[in-house]
C-alpha positions as CSV (number, residue, x, y, z in Angstrom):
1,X,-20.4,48.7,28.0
2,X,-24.1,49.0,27.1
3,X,-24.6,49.8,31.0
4,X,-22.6,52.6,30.0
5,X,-24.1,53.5,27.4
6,X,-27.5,53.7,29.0
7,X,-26.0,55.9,31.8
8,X,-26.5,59.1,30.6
9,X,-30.2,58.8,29.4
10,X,-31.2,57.3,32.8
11,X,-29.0,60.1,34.6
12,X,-31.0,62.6,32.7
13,X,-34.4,61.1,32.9
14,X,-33.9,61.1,37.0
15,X,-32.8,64.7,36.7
16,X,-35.6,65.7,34.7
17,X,-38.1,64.0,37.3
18,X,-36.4,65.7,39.9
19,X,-36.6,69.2,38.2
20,X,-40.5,68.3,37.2
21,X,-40.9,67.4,41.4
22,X,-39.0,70.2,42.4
23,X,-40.7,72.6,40.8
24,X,-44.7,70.7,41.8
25,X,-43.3,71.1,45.2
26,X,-42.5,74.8,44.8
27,X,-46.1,75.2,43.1
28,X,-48.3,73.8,46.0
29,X,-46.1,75.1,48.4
30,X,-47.2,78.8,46.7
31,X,-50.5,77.8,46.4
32,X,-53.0,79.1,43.1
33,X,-51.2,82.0,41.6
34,X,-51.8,84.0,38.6
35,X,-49.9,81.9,36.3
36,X,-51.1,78.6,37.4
37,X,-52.0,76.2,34.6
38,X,-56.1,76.4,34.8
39,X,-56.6,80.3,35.9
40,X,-57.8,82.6,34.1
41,X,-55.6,85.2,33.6
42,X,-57.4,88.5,32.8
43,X,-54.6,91.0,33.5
44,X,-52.7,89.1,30.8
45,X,-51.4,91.0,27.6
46,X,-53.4,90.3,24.8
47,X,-51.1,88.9,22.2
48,X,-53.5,87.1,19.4
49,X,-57.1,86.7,21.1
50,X,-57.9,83.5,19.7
51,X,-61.7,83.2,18.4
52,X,-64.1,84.2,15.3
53,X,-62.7,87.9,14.5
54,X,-65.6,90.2,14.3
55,X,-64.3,92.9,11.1
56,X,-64.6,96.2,11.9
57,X,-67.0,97.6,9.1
58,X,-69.9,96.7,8.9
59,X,-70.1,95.2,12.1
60,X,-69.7,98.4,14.0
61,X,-72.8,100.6,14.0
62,X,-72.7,104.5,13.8
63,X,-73.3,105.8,16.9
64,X,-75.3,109.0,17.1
65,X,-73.9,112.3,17.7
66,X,-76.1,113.1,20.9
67,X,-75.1,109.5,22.6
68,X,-71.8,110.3,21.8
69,X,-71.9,113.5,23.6
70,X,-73.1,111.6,26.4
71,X,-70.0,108.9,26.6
72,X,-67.4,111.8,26.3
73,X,-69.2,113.5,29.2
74,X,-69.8,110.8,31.4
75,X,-67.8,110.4,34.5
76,X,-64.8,108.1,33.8
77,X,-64.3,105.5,36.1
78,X,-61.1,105.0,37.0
79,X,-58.4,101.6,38.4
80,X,-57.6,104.6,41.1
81,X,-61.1,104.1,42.5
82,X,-61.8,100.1,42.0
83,X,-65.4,98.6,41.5
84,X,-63.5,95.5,43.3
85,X,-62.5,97.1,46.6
86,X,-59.4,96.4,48.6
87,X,-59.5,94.1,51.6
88,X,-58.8,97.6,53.9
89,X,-61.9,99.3,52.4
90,X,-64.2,96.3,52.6
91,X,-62.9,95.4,56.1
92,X,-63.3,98.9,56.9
93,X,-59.8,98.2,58.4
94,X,-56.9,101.0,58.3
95,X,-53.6,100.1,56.0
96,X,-51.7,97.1,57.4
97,X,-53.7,96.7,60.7
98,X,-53.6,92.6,60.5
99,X,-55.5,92.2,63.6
100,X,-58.5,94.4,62.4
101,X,-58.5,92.7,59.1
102,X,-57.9,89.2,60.6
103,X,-61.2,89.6,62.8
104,X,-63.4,90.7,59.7
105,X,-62.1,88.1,57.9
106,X,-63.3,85.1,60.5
107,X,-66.4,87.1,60.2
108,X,-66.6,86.1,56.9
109,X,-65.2,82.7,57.2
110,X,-67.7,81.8,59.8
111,X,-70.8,82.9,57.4
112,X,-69.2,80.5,54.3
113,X,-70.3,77.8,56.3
114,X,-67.4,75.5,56.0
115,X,-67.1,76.2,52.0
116,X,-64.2,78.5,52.7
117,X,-61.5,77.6,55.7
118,X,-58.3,79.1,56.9
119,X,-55.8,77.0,58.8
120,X,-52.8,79.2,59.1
121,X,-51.3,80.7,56.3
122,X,-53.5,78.7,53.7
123,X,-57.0,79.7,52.9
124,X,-59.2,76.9,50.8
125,X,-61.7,77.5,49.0
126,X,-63.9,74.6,49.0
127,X,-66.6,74.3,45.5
128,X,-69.7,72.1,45.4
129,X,-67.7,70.0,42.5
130,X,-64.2,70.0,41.6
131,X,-61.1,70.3,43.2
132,X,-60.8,72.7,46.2
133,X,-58.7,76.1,45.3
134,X,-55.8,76.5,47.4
135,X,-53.7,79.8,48.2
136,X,-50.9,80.3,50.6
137,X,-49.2,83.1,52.0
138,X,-45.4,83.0,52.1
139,X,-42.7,85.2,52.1
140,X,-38.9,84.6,51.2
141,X,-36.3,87.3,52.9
142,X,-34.3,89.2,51.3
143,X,-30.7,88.2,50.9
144,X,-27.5,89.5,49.8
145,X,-28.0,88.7,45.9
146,X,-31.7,88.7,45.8
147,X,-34.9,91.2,46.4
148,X,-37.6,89.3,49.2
149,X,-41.0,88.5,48.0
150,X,-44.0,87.6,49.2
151,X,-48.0,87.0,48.9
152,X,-50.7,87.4,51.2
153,X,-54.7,86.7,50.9
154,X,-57.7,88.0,52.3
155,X,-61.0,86.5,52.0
156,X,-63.4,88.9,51.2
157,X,-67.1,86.9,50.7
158,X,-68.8,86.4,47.7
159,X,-69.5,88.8,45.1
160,X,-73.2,90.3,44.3
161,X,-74.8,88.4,41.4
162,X,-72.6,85.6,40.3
163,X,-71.8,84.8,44.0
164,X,-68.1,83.9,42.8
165,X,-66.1,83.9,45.8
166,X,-63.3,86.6,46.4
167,X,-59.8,86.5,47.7
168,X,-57.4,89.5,47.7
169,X,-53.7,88.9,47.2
170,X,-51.2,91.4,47.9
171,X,-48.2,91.3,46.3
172,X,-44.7,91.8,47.7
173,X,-43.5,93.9,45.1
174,X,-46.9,94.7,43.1
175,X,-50.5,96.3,43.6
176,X,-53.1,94.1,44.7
177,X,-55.4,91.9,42.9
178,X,-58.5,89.0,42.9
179,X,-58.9,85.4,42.5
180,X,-62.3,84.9,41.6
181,X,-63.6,81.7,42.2
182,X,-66.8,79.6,40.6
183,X,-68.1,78.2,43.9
184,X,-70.0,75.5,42.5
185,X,-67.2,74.1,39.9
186,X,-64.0,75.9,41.5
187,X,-62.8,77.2,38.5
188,X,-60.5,80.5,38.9
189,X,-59.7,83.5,37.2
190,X,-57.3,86.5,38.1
191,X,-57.8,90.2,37.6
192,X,-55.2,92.8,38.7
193,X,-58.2,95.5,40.2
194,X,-54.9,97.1,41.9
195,X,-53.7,98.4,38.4
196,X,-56.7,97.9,35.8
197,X,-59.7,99.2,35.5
198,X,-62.5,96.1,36.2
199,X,-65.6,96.7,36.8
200,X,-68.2,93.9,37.0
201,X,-72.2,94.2,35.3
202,X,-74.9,95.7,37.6
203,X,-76.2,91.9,37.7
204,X,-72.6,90.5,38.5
205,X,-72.5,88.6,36.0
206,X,-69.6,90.2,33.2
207,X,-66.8,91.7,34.5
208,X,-65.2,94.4,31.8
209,X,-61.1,94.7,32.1
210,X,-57.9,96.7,30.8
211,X,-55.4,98.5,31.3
212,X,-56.1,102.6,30.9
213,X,-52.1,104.2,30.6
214,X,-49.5,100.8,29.4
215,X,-49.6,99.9,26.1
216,X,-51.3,97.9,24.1
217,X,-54.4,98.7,24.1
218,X,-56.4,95.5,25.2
219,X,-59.9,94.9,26.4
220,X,-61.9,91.6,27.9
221,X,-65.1,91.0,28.7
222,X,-65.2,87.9,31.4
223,X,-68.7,85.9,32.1
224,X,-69.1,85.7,35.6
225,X,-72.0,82.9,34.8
226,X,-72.6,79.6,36.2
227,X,-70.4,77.8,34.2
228,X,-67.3,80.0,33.9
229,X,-65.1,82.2,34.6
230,X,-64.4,82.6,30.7
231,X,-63.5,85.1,28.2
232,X,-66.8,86.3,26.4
233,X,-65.2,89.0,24.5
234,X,-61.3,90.4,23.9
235,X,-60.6,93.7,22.2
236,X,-57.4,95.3,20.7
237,X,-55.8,97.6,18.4
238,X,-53.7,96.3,15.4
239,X,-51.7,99.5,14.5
240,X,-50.8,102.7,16.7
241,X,-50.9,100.3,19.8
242,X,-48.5,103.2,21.8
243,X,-50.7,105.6,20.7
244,X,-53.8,104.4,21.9
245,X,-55.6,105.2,25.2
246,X,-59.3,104.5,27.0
247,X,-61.4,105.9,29.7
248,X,-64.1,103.5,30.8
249,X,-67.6,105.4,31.0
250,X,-69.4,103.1,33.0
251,X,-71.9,99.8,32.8
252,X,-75.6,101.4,31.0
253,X,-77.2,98.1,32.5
254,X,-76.0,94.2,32.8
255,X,-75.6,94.4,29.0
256,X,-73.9,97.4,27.6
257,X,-71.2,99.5,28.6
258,X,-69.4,102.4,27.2
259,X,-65.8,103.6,26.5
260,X,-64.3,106.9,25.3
261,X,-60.8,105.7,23.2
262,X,-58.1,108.1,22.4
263,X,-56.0,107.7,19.5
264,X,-52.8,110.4,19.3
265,X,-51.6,111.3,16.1
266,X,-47.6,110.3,16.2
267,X,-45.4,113.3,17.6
268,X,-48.1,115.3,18.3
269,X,-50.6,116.0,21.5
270,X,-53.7,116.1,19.1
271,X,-56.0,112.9,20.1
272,X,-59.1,112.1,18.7
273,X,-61.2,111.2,20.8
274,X,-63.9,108.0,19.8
275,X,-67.1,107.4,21.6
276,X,-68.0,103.4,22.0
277,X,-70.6,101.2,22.9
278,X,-70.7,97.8,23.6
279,X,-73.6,95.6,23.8
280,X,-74.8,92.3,24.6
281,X,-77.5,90.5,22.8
282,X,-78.8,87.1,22.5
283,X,-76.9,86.5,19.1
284,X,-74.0,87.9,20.6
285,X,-71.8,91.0,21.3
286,X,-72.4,94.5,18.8
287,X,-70.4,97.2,18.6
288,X,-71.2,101.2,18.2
289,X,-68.9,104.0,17.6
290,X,-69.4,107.9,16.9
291,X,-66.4,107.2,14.2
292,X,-66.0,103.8,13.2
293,X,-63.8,104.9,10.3
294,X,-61.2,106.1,13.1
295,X,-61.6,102.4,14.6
296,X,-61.0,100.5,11.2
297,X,-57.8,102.9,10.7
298,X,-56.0,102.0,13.8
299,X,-57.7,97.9,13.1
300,X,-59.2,97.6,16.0
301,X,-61.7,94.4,16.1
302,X,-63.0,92.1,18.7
303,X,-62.9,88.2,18.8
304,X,-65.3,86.2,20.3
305,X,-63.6,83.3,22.2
């Protein structure tokens, strides 16, 4: 009887190990993804950005009227034209021509110097410390009661600046993105440059991201620094999230950047338009806006990770 008894935990405790193995297996044999435990995710709603909240008044400055005018008229820099170029336009490759791409990427590969290696359909990324980042290209078919899928990567060097390495992943069913990898610890973040805007510093070393058209309104700021990738700054609007838009004006230098955000009135077409700048000082981040009223109304604050 008490063998019995026992039975069931034992039955479950095997099953449970089994599911936990399974699902490893299924994880390395996939490779670094978005969603794996470690990486960080920057195309990632913002739910609750966890951190010191910086309040809206005082804290944001009055920009001045002629600055302002600047921001709204500056060109907007947009995810249709990414700072982070696709593997075809660094390549110089035309749209799914493997063997071109293939050839500029051994190119690449053979100037890493044995810190980057491709053996087949898994490209390694190999860091000074650490444990070596991993991503593998599969593909699963279609079938009668379920869509294919895959994921491919392309190594694409090592940005300007932070020299992170880059790989480009291109989703079966999504636009691409970027793993961007600390070579010297291996640590990994993601950023979807296929459907955000992201646009790294003029020294490489911050990487500004969100999304311009899907709601909520969310911002990060990513350091691109020796010791990360990590969050340095996250944005986001409390109240009127639907109603709330952004155009990215463009890095000033390494340390400030500027947005233009739209807030829409409900059932109407009216937006007002708010000129913002961001900037980066040794006690930390400071914001600027032509109306910072219009910010406090729709509670929009920053968090410092």
């Amino acid at each position: 009887m008490p063998m019995i008894s026992k039975l069931p935990a034992a039955l479950a405790a095997a099953m449970a190990m089994f599911a936990v193995a399974a699902l490893g297996a299924e994880s390395a044999a996939k490779g670094v993804r978005f969603d794996t435990p470690g990486v960080l995710d920057l195309s990632e709603p913002i739910a609750a950005a966890a951190g010191k909240p910086m309040a809206v008044a005082p804290a944001v400055a009055t920009l001045g009227p002629e600055e302002a005018a600047k921001i709204f008229a500056a060109r907007t820099q947009s995810e249709n034209e990414p700072a982070l170029r696709f593997s075809e336009d660094e390549y110089g490759c035309k749209p799914e021509s493997a063997t071109c791409a293939r050839e500029h990427e051994r190119t690449l590969l053979d100037a890493a110097g044995g810190a980057v290696k491709r053996e087949g359909k898994r490209l390694t990324i190999v860091p000074a410390s650490g444990a070596p980042a991993v991503f593998v290209d599969w593909k699963i078919a279609e079938s009668k009661n379920a869509d294919g899928d895959e994921e491919a990567h392309w190594y694409l060097g090592r940005m300007p600046g932070s020299g992170y390495q880059r790989v480009e992943v291109r989703f079966g069913h999504d636009s691409p993105g970027d793993f961007l990898v600390n070579p010297a610890n291996g640590k990994v973040a993601f950023v979807h440059n296929g459907s955000d805007v992201a646009v790294p510093a003029p020294d490489g070393l911050h990487l500004v991201t969100f999304n311009a058209s899907n709601p909520p309104f969310g911002l990060r700021v990513a350091a691109l620094d020796a010791a990360g990738p990590r969050a340095a700054l996250v944005c986001e609007a409390a109240k009127g999230a639907d109603n709330i838009s952004a155009q990215f004006k463009g890095w000033r230098d390494a340390a400030t950047f500027d947005l233009a955000i739209e807030v829409r009135a409900a059932r109407s077409r009216l937006a007002h338009r708010v000129a913002v700048r961001f900037m980066r000082g040794k006690d930390g981040w400071a914001l600027a806006a032509s109306d910072p009223h219009a910010l406090e109304e729709i509670g929009f604050g920053c968090t410092i990770p």
